[in-house]
C-alpha positions as CSV (number, residue, x, y, z in Angstrom):
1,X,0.0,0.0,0.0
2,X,1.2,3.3,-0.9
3,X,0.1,6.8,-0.5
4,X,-3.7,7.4,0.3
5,X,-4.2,10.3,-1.4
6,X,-8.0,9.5,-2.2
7,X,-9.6,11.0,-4.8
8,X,-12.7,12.9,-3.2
9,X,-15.3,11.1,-5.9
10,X,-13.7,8.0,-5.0
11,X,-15.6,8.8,-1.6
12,X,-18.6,8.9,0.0
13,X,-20.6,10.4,2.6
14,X,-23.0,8.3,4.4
15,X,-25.6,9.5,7.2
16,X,-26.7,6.4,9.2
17,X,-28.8,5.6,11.8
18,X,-28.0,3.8,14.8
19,X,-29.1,2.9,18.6
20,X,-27.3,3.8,21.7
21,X,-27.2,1.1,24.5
22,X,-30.7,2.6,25.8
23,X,-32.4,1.7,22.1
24,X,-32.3,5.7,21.8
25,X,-32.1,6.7,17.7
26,X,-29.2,8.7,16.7
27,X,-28.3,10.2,13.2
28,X,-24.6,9.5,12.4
29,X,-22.2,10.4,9.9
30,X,-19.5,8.2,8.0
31,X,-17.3,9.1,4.6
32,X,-16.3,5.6,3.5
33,X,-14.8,4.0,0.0
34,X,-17.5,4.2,-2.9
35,X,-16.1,0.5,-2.9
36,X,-18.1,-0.5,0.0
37,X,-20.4,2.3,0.7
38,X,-23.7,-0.1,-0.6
39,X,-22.2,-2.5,1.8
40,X,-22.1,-0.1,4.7
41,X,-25.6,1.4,4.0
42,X,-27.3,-2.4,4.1
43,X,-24.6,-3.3,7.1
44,X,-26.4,0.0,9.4
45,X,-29.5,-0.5,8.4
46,X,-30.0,-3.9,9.0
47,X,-27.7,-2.9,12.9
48,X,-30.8,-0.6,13.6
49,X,-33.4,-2.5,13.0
50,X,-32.4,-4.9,15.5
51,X,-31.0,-2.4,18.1
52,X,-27.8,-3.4,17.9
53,X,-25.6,-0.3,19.8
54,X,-23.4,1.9,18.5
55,X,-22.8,4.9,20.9
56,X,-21.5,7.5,18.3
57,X,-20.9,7.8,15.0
58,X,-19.4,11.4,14.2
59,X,-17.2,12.2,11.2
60,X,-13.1,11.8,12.2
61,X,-12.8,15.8,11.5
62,X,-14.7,16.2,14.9
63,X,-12.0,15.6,16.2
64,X,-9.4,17.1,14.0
65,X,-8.3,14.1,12.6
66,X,-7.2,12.5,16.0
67,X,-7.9,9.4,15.8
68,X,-7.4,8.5,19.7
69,X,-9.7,11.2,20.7
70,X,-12.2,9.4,18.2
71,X,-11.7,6.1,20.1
72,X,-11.2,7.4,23.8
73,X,-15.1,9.0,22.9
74,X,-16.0,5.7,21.4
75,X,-17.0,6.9,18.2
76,X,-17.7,4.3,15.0
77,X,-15.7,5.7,12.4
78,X,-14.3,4.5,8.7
79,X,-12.1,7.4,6.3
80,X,-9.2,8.8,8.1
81,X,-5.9,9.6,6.5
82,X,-3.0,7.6,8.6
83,X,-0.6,5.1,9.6
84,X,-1.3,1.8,11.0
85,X,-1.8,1.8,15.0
86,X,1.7,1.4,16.3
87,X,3.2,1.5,12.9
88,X,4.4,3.3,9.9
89,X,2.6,1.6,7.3
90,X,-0.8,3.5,6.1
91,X,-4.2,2.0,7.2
92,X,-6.8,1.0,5.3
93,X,-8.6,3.5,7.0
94,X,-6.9,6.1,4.6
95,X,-8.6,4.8,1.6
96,X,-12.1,4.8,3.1
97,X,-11.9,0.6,2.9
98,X,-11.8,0.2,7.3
99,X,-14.7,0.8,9.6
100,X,-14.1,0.8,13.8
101,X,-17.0,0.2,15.6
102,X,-17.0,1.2,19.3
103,X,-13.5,1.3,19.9
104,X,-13.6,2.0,23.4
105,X,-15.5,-1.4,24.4
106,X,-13.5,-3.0,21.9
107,X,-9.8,-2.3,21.7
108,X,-6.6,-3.0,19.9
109,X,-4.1,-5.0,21.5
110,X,-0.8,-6.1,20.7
111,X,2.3,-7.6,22.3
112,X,5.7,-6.5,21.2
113,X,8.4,-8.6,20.4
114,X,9.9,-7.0,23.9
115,X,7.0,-8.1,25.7
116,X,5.8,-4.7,25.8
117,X,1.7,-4.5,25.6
118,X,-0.1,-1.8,23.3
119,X,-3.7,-1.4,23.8
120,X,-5.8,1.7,22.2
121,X,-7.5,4.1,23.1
122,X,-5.5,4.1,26.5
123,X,-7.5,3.1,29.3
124,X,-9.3,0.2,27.6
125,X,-7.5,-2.3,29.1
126,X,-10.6,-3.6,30.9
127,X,-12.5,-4.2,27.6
128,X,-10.0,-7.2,26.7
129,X,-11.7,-9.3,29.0
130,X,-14.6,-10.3,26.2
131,X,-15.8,-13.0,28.3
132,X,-17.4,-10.2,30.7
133,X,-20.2,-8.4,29.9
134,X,-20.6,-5.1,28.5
135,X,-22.1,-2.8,26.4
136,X,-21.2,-2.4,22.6
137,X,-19.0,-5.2,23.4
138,X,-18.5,-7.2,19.7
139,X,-17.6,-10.9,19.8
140,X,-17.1,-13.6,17.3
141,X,-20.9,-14.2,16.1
142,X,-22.3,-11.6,17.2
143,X,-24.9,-9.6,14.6
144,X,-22.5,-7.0,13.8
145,X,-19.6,-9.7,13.5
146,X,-21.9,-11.3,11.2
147,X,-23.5,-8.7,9.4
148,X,-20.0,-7.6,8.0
149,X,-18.3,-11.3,7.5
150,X,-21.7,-11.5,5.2
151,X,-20.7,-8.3,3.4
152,X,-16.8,-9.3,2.8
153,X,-15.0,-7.6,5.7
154,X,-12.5,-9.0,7.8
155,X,-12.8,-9.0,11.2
156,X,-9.3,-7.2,13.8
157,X,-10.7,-9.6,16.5
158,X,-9.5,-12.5,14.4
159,X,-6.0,-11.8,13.6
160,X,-3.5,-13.9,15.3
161,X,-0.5,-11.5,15.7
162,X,-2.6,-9.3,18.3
163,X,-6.5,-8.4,18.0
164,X,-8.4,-5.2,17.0
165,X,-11.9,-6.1,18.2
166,X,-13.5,-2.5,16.9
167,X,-11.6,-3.3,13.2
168,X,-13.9,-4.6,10.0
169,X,-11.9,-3.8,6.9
170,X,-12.1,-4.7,3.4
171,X,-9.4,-5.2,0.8
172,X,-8.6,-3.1,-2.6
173,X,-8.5,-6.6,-4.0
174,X,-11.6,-7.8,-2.4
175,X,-14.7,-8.1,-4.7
176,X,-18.4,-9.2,-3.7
């Protein structure tokens, strides 16, 4: 992967609903790949009709493109322009093709080779105990887990060298 320097029609904007915890309605807002937006729309819609939770969903420029402030609010989020957590290569999130849903509840972990543990957004070191309960928790199975596998994406809470249990991302190569 090289430089994401997205074309803007390449893009799209998205306003979704979704359900907090309490089954409230919220409007969000998402840019995401043209590649998978049809994907997304059906993915949403089909989360809100069986109240599935999603606490926020606010474009990544509300927060200045910071994308730990995004997580550390636990906001669902796809297009923003940079690197790979805890690396230098660029993320799929740069070209639109990435969505994180309820980081905070559902964090990235990794162990370094020095035995060093990363987990983001800091203080979500709780959330890696997914056999307790809690909400916007996603497991393996779940309807959101299942919703996306259906649709093509790949699933962070899967990987094998470390986990990103908010992570559903879908290749340039990947066709439906």
């Amino acid at each position: 992967m090289k430089n994401s320097d997205v074309p803007i029609e390449d893009l799209r904007y998205l306003i979704l609903l979704h359900r907090d915890k309490d089954g409230n309605a919220i409007i969000g807002e998402m840019v995401c790949a043209a590649a998978i937006a049809d994907d997304l729309l059906a993915v949403f819609k089909e989360l809100y009709h069986e109240n599935y939770p999603i606490e926020k969903m606010r474009l990544i420029d509300y927060y200045d493109g910071d994308d730990e402030a995004s997580m550390l609010d636990n906001n669902t989020s796809c297009f923003n322009q940079r690197p790979i957590t805890a690396g230098g290569r660029v993320s799929m999130h740069s070209f639109g093709l990435a969505v994180d849903i309820n980081p905070k509840y559902n964090p990235y972990c990794k162990v370094k080779g020095s035995g060093k543990v990363i987990v983001r957004p800091e203080g979500s070191v709780d959330y890696l105990q997914r056999e307790a309960t809690f909400p916007y928790k996603i497991v393996k199975g779940d309807l959101c887990y299942r919703l996306f596998r259906k649709h093509g994406f790949r699933w962070g809470g899967d990987w094998l060298s470390g986990k990103d249990y908010q992570h559903f991302e879908r290749s340039h190569t990947s066709k439906r």
